[in-house]
C-alpha positions in Angstrom: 297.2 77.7 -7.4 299.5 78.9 -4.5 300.0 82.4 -3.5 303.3 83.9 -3.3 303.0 87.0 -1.3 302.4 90.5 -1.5 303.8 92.4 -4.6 302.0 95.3 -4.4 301.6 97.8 -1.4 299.4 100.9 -1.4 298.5 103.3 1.4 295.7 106.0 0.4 296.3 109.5 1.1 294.8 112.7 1.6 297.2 114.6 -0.3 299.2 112.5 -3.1 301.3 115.3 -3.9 302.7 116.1 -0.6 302.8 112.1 0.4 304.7 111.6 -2.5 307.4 114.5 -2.1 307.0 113.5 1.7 308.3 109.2 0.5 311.2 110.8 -2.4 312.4 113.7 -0.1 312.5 111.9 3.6 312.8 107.9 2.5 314.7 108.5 -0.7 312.2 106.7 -2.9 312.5 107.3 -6.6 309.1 106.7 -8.9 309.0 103.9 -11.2 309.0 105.0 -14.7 304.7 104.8 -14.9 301.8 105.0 -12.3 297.9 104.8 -12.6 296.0 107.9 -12.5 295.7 109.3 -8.9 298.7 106.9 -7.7 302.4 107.2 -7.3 304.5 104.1 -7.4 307.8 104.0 -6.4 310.8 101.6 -8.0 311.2 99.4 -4.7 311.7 95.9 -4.2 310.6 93.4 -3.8 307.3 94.9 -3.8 306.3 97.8 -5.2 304.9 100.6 -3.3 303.0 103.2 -3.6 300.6 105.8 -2.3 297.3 107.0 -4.4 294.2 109.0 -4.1 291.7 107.5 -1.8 288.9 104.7 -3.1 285.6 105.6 -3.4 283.4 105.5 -0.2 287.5 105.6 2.0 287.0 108.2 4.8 290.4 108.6 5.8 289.5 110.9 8.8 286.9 108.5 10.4 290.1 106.6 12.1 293.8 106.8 12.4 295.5 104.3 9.8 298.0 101.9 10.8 298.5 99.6 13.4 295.6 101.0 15.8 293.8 99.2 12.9 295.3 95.6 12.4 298.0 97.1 9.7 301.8 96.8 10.2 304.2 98.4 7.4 307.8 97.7 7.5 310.1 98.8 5.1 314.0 97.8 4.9 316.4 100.9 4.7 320.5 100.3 4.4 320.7 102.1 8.0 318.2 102.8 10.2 319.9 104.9 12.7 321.4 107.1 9.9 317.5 107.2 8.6 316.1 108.1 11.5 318.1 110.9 12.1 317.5 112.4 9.2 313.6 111.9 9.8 314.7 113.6 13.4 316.5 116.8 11.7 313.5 117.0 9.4 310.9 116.9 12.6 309.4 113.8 11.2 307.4 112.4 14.2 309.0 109.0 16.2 306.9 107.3 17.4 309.2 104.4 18.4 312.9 105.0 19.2 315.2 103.2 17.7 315.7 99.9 19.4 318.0 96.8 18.2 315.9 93.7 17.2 316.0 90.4 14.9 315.5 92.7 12.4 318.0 94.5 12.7 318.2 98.5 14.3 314.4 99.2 13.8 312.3 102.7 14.6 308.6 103.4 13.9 307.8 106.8 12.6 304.7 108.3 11.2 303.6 109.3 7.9 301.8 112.8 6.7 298.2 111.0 6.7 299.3 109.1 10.3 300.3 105.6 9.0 302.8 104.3 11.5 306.0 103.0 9.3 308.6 100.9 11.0 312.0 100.8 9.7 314.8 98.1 9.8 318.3 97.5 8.4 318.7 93.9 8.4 318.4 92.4 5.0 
């Protein structure tokens, strides 16, 4: 048995409703056609992603999530400099500038709940 990788990513919220509206009206997503109860996925690829109510016994405010604490989400947008200043007109905080890398033009940014999401735009 071999493992292929992830297909499934999830971050856990404190408020699914305005995570959600925060992913579909500042990244674009669009929701995949079903989701669990207390979850919305999202139609991306090739993994899906989503973001859902927290798991019992998660305190999301005993820590800041993301890479403080050995996490590190990137997600591939068509262009990141066009993204990101969107995210800027919107006052959506940066917490990395956008800098060219292998990857592409990359920026961090975070989330409503604090994740730290990094962006690139090489496919």
């Amino acid at each position: 048995m071999t493992v292929t990788g992830p297909d499934f990513i999830a971050l856990q919220v404190r408020d699914l409703t305005r995570s959600s509206t925060f992913y579909e009206t500042h990244l674009g997503l669009r929701r995949a056609p079903a989701s669990p109860p207390g979850a919305v996925v999202f139609a991306t690829a090739p993994a899906a992603f989503a973001v859902r109510e927290p798991l019992p016994g998660v305190d999301l405010d005993a820590a800041t999530p993301g890479p403080g604490h050995g996490v590190a989400l990137w997600l591939h947008t068509d262009d990141a400099q066009a993204l990101h200043d969107r995210l800027v007109e919107a006052e959506v905080p940066i917490t990395v500038a956008p800098f060219d890398s292998p990857f592409g033009r990359t920026f961090t940014f975070s989330d409503p709940d604090g994740y730290a999401v990094t962006l690139h735009d090489r496919a």
